[in-house]
C-alpha positions as CSV (number, residue, x, y, z in Angstrom):
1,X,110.0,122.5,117.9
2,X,109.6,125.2,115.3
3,X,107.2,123.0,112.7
4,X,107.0,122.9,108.9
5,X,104.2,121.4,108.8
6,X,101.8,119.2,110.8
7,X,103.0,115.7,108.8
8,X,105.2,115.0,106.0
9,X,104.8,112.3,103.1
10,X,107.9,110.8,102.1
11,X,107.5,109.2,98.2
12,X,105.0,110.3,96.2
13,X,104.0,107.5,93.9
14,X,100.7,105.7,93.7
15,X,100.4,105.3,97.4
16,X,101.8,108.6,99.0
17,X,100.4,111.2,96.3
18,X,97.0,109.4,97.4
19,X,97.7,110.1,101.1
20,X,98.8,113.5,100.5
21,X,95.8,114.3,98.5
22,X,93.3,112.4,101.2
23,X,95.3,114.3,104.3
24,X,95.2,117.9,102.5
25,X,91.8,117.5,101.6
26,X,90.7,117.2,105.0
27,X,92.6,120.5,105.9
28,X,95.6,119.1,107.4
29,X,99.0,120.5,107.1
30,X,100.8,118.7,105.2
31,X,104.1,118.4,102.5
32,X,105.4,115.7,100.5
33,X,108.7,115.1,99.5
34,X,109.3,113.1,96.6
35,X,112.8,112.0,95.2
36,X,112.3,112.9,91.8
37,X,109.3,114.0,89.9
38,X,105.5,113.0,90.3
39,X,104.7,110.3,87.7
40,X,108.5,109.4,87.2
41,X,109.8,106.0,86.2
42,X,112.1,104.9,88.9
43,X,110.0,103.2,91.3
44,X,106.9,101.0,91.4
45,X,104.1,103.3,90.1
46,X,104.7,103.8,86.2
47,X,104.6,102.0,82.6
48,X,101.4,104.0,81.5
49,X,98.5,102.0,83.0
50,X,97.6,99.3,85.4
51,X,95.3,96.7,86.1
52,X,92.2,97.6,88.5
53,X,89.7,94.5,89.9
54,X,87.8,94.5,92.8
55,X,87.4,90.4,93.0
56,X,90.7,90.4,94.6
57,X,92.0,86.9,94.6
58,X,95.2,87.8,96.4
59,X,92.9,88.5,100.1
60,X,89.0,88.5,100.4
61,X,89.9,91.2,102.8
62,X,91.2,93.1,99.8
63,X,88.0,93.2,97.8
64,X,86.1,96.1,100.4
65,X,89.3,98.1,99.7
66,X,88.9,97.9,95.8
67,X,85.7,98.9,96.1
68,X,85.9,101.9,97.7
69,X,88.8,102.5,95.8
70,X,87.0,102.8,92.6
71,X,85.0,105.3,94.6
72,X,87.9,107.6,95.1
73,X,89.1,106.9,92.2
74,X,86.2,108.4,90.2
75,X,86.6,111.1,92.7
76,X,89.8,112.4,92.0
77,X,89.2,112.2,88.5
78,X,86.3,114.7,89.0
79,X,88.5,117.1,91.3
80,X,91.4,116.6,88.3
81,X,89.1,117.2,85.5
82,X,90.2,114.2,83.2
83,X,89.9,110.6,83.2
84,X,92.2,108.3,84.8
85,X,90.1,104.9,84.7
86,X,88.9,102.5,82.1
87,X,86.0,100.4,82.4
88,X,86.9,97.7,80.0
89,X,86.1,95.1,82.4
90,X,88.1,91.9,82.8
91,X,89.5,88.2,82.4
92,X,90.6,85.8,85.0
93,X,91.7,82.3,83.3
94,X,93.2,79.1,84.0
95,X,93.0,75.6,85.4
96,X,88.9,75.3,87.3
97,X,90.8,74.5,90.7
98,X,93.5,76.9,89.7
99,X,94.4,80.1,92.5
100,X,93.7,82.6,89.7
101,X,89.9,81.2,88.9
102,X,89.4,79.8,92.2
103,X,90.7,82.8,94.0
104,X,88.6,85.1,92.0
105,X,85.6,83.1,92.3
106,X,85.8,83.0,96.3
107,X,86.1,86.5,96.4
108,X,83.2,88.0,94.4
109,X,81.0,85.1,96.2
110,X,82.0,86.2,99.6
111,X,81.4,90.5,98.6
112,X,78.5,89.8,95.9
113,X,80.3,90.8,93.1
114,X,78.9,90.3,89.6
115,X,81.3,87.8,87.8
116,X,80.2,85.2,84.8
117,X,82.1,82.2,84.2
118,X,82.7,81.4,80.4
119,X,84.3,77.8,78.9
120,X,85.9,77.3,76.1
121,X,83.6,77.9,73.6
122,X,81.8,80.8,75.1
123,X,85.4,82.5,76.0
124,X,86.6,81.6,72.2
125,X,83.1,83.5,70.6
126,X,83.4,86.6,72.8
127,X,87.2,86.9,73.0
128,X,89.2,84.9,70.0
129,X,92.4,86.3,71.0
130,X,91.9,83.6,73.8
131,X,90.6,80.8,71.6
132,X,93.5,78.0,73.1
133,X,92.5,77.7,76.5
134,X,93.1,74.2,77.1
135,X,90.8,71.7,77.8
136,X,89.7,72.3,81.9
137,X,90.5,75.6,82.0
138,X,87.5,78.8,81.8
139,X,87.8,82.2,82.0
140,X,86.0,84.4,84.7
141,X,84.9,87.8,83.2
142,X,84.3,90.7,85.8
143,X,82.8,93.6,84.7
144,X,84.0,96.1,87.0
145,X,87.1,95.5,86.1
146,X,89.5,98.1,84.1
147,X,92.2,99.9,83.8
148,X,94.0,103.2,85.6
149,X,96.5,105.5,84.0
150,X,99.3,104.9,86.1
151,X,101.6,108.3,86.0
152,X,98.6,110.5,85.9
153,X,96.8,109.5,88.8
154,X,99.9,110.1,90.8
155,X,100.4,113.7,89.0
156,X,96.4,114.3,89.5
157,X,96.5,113.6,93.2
158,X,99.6,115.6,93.8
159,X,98.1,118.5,91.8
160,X,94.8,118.0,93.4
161,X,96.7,118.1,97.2
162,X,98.4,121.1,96.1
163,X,95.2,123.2,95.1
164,X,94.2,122.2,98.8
165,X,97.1,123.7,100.6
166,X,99.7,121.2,100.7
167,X,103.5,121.9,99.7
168,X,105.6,119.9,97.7
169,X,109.1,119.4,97.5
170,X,110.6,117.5,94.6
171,X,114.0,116.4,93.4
172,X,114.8,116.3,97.4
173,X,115.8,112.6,98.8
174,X,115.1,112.3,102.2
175,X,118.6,110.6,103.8
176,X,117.5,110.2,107.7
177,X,114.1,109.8,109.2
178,X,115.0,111.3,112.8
179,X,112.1,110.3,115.2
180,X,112.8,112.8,118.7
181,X,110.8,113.6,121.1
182,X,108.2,116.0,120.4
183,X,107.4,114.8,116.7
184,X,110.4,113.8,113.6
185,X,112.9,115.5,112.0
186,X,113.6,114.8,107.9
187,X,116.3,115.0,106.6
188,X,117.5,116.2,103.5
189,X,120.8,117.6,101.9
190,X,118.8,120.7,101.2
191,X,117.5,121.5,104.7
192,X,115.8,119.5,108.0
193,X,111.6,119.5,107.8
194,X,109.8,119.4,111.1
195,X,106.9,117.7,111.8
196,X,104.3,116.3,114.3
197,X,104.0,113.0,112.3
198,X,105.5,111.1,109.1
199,X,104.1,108.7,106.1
200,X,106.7,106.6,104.8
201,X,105.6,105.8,101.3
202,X,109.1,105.1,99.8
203,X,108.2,101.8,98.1
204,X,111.4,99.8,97.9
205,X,113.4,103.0,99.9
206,X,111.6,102.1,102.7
207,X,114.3,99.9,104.6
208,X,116.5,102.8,104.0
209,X,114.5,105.1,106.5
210,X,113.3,102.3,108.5
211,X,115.6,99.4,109.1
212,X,114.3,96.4,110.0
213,X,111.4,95.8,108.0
214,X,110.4,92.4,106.4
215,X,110.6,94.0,102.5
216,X,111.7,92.5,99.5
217,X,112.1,95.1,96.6
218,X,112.5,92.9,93.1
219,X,113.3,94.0,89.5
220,X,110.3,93.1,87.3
221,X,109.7,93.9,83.6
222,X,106.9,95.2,81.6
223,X,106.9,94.3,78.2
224,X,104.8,95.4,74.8
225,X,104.4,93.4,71.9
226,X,102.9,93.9,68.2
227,X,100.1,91.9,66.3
228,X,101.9,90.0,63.5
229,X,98.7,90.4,61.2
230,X,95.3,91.8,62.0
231,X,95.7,94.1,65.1
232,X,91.6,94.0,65.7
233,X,91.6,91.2,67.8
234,X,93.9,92.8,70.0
235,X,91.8,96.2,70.3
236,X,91.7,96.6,74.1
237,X,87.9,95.9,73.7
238,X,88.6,92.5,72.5
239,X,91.2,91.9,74.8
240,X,90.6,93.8,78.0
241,X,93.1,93.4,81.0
242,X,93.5,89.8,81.6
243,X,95.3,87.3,84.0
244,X,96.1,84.0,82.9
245,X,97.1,81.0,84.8
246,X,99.3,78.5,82.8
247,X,99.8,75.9,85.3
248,X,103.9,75.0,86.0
249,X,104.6,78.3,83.9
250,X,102.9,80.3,86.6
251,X,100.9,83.5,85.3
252,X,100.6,86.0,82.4
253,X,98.7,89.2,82.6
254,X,97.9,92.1,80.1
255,X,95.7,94.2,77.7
256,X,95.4,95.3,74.7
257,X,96.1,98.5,72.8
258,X,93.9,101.2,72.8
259,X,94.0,105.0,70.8
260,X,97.0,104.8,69.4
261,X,98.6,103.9,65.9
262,X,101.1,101.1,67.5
263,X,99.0,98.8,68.5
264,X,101.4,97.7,71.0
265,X,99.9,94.7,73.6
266,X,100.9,95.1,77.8
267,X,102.0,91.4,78.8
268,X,104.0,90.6,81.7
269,X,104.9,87.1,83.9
270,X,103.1,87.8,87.5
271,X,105.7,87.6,90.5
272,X,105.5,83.5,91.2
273,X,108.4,84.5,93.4
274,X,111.4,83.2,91.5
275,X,111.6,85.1,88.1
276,X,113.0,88.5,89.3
277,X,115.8,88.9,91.6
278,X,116.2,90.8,94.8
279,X,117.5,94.2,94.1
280,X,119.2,97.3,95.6
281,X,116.8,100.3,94.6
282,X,119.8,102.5,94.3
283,X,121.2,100.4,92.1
284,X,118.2,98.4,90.5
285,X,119.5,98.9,86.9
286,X,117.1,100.1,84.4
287,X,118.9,98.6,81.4
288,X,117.0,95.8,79.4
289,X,118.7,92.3,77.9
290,X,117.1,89.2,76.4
291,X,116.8,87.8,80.0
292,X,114.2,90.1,80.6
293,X,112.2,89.1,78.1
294,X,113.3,85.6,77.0
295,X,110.4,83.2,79.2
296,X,107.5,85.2,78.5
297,X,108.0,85.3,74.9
298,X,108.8,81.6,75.4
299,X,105.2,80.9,76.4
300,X,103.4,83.5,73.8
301,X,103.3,80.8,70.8
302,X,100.7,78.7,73.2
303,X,99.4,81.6,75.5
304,X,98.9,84.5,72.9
305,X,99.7,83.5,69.6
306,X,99.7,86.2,67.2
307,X,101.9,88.4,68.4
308,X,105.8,89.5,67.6
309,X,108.3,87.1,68.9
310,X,110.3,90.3,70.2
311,X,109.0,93.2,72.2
312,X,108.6,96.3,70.6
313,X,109.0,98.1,74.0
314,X,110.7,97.0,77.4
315,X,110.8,98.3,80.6
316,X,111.2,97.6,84.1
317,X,109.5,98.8,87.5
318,X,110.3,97.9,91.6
319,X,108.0,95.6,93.5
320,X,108.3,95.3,97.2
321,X,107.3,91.8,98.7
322,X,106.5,91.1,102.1
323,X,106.8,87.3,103.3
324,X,102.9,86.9,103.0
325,X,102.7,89.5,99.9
326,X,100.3,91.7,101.8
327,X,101.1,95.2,102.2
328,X,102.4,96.8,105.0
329,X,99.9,99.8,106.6
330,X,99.5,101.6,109.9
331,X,101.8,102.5,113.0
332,X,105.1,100.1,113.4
333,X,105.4,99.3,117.2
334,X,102.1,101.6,117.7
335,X,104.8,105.1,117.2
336,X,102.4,108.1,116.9
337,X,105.3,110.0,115.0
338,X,105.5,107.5,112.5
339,X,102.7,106.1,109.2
340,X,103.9,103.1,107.2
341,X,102.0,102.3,103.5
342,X,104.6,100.1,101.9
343,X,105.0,96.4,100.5
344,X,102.6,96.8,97.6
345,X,103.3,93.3,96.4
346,X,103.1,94.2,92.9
347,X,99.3,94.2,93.2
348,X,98.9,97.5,95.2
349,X,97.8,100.3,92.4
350,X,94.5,99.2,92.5
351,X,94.4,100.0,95.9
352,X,96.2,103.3,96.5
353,X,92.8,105.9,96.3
354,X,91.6,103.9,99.2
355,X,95.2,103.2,100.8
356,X,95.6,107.0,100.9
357,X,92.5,107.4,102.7
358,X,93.5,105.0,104.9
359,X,96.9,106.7,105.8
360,X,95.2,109.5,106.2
361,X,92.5,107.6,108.9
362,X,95.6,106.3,111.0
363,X,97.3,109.8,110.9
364,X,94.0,111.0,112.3
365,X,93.8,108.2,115.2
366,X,90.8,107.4,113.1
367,X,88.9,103.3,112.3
368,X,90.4,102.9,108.5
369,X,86.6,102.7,106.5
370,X,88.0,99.2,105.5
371,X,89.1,96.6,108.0
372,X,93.0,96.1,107.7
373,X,94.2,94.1,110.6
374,X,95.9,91.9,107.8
375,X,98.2,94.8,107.0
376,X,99.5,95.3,110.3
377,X,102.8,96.0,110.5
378,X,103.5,94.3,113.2
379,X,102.3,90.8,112.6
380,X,105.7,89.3,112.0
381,X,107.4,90.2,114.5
């Protein structure tokens, strides 16, 4: 077989611009095909920033990844020339015995990481936009928390792959992943790619190439709201990325507003698993109503008071759940022709420096720097 290349990364959002990046850095042949445009705001990977922490409460296995994450992501910000992360640090609230504070806690005991845990008053003093915690709950602040610009890093690390050799096609959907004998065959409308070896990073696309897989994609919304008076207590430094348990009401997270004249605050309801529906990607629908933002501004008045009633800005993105929310990385059924990195659980941007250095690992037959036998696959079938 004639080959285009020695592997090809399908979807290039957070996750597969980071594996194409780590693979052509390395010097392997390699071209990514992407659907629409770098940075675009169709999948799971846009909405201007999102939230880094390396006290991963959602695996202790997660928090090693994070870390060296942060690594690479300082990295490519050096090989892109511009900044792409902000170290405002961060807040974990809620109930003591709560998953959010308790989750947190385990996780930076188990790594080492520096976290302080702040009660009412002390939270109140240092951060009066969250002056009404109730009466139990505290607030965990990690420093090395922050936050990344979320359609840049994924133009930076396709930019940065490019200058190392790889090829990029764009505006090209990828219809068939055809695995033969001697290595895969893509498809596209345009013309068939041959390679040795294929990433599928499609996000919620992926059960369209590989049938089968245990992946939820759901509809969630991203929301921005406006101080009703003084806007200072909502400065980013004064309210730096956040996640807020509220008990029954599940979770809110956010930040505040930073260089810029709107003063506009991220907030968003974290995936409890029964506030955004199941979804087509094709046909995910990227129109906003009410519905989208009715119970999160429902819970503002005790949560965040001082902000609009209505949002000033709405949007949606695609989250892919698997059964156990974890992601989905390495070879399905051990196939040397084919590289899964899907399932990002709506907690996977943090992650995708170091998951595109893990891709690249497993393309390589290499140990992933990061244990990940909780990713496999594999493990439900």
């Amino acid at each position: 077989m004639n080959l285009d290349a020695d592997v090809a990364v399908i979807g290039l959002g957070a996750w597969g611009s980071a594996a194409l990046w780590q693979l052509a850095a390395r010097g392997v042949s390699v071209l990514g095909v992407e659907q629409f445009q770098p940075g675009h705001a169709h999948g799971s990977s846009h909405g201007t920033t999102r939230m880094f922490r390396t006290a991963c409460l959602e695996h202790t296995g997660l928090v090693p990844l994070a870390q060296r994450s942060l690594t690479l992501w300082h990295e490519l910000e050096n090989a892109a020339g511009r900044p792409l992360f902000d170290p405002t640090g961060g807040l974990l609230m809620g109930p003591a015995d709560g998953h959010v504070v308790s989750g947190t806690i385990d996780a930076a005991r188990t790594h080492g990481i520096p976290v302080e845990v702040l009660d009412n008053t002390a939270l109140a003093q240092r951060f009066p936009a969250h002056a009404n915690l109730p009466a139990g709950h505290v607030g965990v602040w990690e420093p090395t928390a922050g936050l990344l610009a979320a359609e840049d890093t994924v133009r930076a690390a396709v930019e940065v792959a490019q200058r190392f050799g790889a090829k990029v096609f764009t505006g090209t959907r990828v219809t068939e992943i055809d695995l033969v004998a001697d290595g895969v065959v893509v498809r596209t409308p345009a013309r068939d790619l041959r390679v040795r070896q294929v990433v599928v990073t499609t996000g919620p696309w992926a059960t369209k190439l590989v049938p089968g897989l245990p992946l939820d994609p759901v509809r969630m919304p991203m929301t921005w709201f406006r101080p009703t008076g003084d806007a200072e207590p909502f400065a980013l430094k004064n309210f730096p990325v956040f996640i807020r348990e509220l008990g029954h009401d599940g979770a809110i997270w956010g930040h505040g507003w930073s260089d810029g004249e709107t003063h506009d605050v991220k907030l968003g309801l974290e995936d409890g698993g029964r506030d955004f529906r199941s979804i087509d990607p094709d046909h995910a629908g990227h129109a906003v109503t009410p519905g989208d933002w009715s119970k999160l501004t429902g819970l503002l008045t005790d949560a965040v008071p001082g902000l609009t009633t209505l949002p000033t800005s709405v949007t949606t993105c695609m989250v892919t759940r698997t059964p156990d929310k974890q992601f989905l990385l390495g070879r399905p059924g051990g196939d040397r022709r084919l590289v899964l990195g899907v399932g990002c659980g709506g907690h996977g941007f943090k992650h995708a420096s170091g998951i595109g250095e893990a891709l690249a690992d497993i393309v390589l037959g290499r140990d992933t720097r990061c244990p990940l036998t909780f990713t496999d696959p594999d493990r439900f079938r």
